[in-house]
C-alpha positions in Angstrom: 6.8 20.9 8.9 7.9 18.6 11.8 9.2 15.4 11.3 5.8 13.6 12.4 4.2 15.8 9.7 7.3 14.6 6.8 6.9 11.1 7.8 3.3 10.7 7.4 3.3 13.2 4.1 6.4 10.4 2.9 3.7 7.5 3.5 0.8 9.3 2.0 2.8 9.7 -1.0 4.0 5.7 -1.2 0.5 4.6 -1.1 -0.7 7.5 -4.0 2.5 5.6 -6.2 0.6 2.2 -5.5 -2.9 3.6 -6.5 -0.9 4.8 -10.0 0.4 1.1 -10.0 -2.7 -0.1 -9.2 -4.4 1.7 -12.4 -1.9 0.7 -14.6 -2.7 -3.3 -13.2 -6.2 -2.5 -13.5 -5.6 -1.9 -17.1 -4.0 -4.7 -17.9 -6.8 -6.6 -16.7 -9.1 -4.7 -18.8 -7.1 -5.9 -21.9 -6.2 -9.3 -20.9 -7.7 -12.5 -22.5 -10.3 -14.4 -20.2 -7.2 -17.2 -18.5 -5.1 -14.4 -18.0 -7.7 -12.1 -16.7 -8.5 -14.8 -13.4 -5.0 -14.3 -12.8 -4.4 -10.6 -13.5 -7.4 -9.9 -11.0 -6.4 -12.3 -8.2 -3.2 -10.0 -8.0 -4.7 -6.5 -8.2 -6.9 -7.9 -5.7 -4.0 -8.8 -3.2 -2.2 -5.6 -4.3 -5.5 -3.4 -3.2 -6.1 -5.2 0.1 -2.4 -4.2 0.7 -2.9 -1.2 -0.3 -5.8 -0.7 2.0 -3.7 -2.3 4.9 -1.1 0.3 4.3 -3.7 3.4 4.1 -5.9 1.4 7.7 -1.8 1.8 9.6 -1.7 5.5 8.4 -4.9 6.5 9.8 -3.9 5.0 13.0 -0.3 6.8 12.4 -1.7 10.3 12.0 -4.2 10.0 15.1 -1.5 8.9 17.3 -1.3 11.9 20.1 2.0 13.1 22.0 3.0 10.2 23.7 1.9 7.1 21.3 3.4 8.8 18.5 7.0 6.6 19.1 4.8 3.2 20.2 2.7 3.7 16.9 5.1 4.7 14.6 7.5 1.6 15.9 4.5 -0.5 15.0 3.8 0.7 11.8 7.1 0.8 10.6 7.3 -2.8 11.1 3.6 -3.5 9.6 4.9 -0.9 6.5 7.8 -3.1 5.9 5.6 -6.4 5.6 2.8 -4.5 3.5 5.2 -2.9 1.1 6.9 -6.6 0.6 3.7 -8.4 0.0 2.6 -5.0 -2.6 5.4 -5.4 -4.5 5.2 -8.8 -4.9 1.8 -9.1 -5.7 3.7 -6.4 -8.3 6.2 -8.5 -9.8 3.6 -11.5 -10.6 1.6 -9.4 -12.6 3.4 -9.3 -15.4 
């Protein structure tokens, strides 16, 4: 496997981790009580549309060709950092 392969396999498996989180947040919004609930789904919102951010820079990541590979990956690197930030605190104010 070469090392564009590894590093797009690493992402793939980061964002399957946040649909598993994702579930678990969906759940709790399925048990909440009707205030909590507004609040509960306001955040998996956010943490989906991250999500979806994240999975939007892979595509772009794996059909990068020869040359743009370093230019894209540079990019989403720096877009990966800022998603996963804004996940995980979408995360931590779940409850």
């Amino acid at each position: 496997m070469t090392e564009r392969d590894q590093y797009i396999e690493n992402a793939k498996a980061k964002i399957d981790q946040w649909n598993a989180e994702i579930d678990k947040m969906k759940a709790k919004v399925d048990e909440a009580e009707a205030d909590a609930k507004i609040a509960y789904q306001k955040q998996l919102d956010a943490a989906r549309k991250h999500r979806d951010e994240a999975e939007a820079k892979l595509k772009d990541l794996h059909e990068a060709s020869g040359d743009a590979w370093d230019d894209v990956k540079a990019g989403f690197d720096k877009a990966w950092d800022k998603i996963s930030a804004a996940f995980h605190s979408a995360m931590s104010r779940f409850g």
